[in-house]
N, C-alpha and C positions, 0 to 999 in steps of 0.2 A: 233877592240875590243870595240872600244866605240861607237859605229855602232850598235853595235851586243845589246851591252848594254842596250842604249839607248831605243835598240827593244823592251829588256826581259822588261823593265822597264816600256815601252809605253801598252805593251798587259796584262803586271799585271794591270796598272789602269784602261783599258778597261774591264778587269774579273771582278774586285772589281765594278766598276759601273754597270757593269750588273747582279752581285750580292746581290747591295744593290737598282736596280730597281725592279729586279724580287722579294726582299723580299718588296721592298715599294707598288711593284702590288699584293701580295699576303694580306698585314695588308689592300689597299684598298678595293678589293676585300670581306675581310671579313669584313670589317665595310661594304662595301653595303648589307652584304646578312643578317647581324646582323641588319642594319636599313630597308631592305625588310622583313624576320622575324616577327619583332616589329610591322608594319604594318599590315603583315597577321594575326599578332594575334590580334591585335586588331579587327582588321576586322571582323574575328572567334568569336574575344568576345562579339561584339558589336552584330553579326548575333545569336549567343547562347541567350543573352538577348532580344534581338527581339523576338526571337522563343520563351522563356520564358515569357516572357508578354501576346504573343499571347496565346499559349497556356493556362497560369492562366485564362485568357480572355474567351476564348472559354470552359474552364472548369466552370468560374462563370457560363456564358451566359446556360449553360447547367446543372447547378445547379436550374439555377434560373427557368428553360423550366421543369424542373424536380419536383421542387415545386409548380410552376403553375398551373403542373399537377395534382397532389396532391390534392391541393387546388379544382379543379374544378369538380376533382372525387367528394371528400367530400361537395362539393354544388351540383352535379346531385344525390348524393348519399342521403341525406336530403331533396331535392326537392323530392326523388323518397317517403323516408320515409312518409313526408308529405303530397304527396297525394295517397297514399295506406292510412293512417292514414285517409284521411278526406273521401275516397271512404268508406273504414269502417263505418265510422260516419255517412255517408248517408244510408248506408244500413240501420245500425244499425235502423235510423229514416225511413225509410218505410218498414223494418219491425215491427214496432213501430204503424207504422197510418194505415197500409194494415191489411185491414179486417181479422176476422179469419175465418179460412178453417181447417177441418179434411182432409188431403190428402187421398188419396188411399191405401198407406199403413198404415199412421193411423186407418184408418179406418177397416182394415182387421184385423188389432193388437187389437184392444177394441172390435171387434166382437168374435173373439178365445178366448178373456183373459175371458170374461162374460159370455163366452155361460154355465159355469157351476153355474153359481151364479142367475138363471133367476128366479124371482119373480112370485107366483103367482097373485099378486095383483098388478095392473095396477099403475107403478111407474108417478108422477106428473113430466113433465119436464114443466117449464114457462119463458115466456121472462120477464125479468125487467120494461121492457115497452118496446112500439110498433116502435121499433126501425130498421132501415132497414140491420144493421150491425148483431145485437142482432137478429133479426127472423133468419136470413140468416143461424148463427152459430148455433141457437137452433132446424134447420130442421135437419141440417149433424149430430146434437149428436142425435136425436129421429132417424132418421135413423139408425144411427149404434147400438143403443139399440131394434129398431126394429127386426134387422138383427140377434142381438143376441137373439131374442126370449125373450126381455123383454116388457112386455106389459104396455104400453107407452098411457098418457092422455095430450093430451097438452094444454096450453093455455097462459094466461097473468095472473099475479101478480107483482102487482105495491103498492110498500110500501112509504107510505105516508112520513112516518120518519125515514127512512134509503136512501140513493144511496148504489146502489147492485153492485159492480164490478166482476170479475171474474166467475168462476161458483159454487153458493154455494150450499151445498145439507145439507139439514136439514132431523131431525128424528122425528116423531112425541115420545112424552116422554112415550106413554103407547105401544109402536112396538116391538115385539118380539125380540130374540136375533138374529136369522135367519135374519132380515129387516138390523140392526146394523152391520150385517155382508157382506150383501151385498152391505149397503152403503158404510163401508170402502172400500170393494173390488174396487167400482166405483170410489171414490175418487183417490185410487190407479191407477188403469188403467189409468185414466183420466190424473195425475199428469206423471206416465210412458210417455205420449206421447207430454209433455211439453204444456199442457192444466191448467192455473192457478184457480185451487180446493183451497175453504176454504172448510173445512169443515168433515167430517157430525157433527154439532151442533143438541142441542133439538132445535124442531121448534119449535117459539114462536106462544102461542094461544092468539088475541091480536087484539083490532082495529088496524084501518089504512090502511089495503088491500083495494087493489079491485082488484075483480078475474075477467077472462072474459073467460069462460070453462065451462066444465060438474060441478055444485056444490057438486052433488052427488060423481064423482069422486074425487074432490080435498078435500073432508073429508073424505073420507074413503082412501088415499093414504098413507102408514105410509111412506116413501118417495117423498120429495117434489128436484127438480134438478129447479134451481133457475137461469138462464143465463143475468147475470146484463152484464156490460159495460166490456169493455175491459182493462185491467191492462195495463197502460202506465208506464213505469220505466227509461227513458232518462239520 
């Protein structure tokens, strides 16, 4: 009996130890997996802020590639303004200093507009002086008054005490209403085709000319067409 005893007594403390190993291997157990855990989240936390940096990083960097852009547009885009602007500018300036010309359709347009307004009396067209720009443009307007059937005296009138720019057309102050009429008409036509007209004024009866024409024609003209210098306005 105390054999037996001895047994129960010996396999209960065997139980008990392998009861309080298997719980001491279980509390071990969970502290390594509770200090594995702790590491992988770190780990997770440390790789999420990694990834976080990177990314704000690669969002500046792409901010900044983005405004760069920006930027460079609005300097090719000013650069462009600028020189459209300055191509302008130069046109603007030779068409400024480029001779004048009645083009072709000009010239068709001031022959239709005049053909009902044609003078019988041989209208005075004259250069300002003997100028190669001035004769050039004073042939194309006697042309196109030709063409319209107005009968055309040409020459030179050169005023002593005036510079003549543009094209100016005078009326003699004793000319019918009919001459007044046709002068406006021309002054109009003229200006229609962006041709720079003073005028029609009285002509002044006055020293200071000197003509080099028919004399006979340029007194008896009650229309005088007067082609000084060219009107520069820069």
């Amino acid at each position: 009996m105390v054999a037996v005893g001895l047994w129960i007594e010996g396999e209960t403390t065997i139980g008990q130890r392998l009861v309080t190993g298997g719980v001491a291997m279980e509390v071990i157990c969970a502290w390594w997996v509770l200090i594995a855990t702790r590491k992988l989240q770190n780990i997770l936390e440390t790789e999420f802020e990694t990834l976080r940096l990177e990314t704000a990083e690669a969002n500046r960097r792409a901010a900044e590639a983005v405004t760069r852009g920006k930027e460079a547009e609005a300097r090719a885009a000013e650069a462009n303004e600028k020189a459209e602007h300055e191509r302008l500018e130069r046109l603007k300036i030779e068409r400024q200093i480029a001779p004048r010309a009645i083009s072709p359709e000009q010239h068709k347009s001031i022959v239709d507009q005049l053909l009902a307004y044609r003078p019988d009396v041989p209208v005075g067209v004259f250069a300002a002086k003997q100028n190669a720009e001035i004769m050039s443009f004073s042939n194309s307007l006697i042309w196109a008054l030709s063409e319209a059937k107005w009968p055309v005296s040409a020459g030179v009138k050169e005023d002593q005490y005036r510079a003549v720019v543009g094209v100016v057309i005078e009326v003699r102050a004793n000319a019918d209403s009919k001459d007044w009429v046709r002068a406006e008409a021309l002054a109009a036509v003229l200006r229609g085709q962006q041709i720079d007209v003073f005028g029609p004024n009285v002509m002044e009866i006055r020293g200071g000319y000197s003509f080099r024409g028919s004399l006979e024609v340029i007194e008896m003209s009650p229309i005088h067409v007067i082609v000084g210098e060219k009107v520069l306005s820069l």
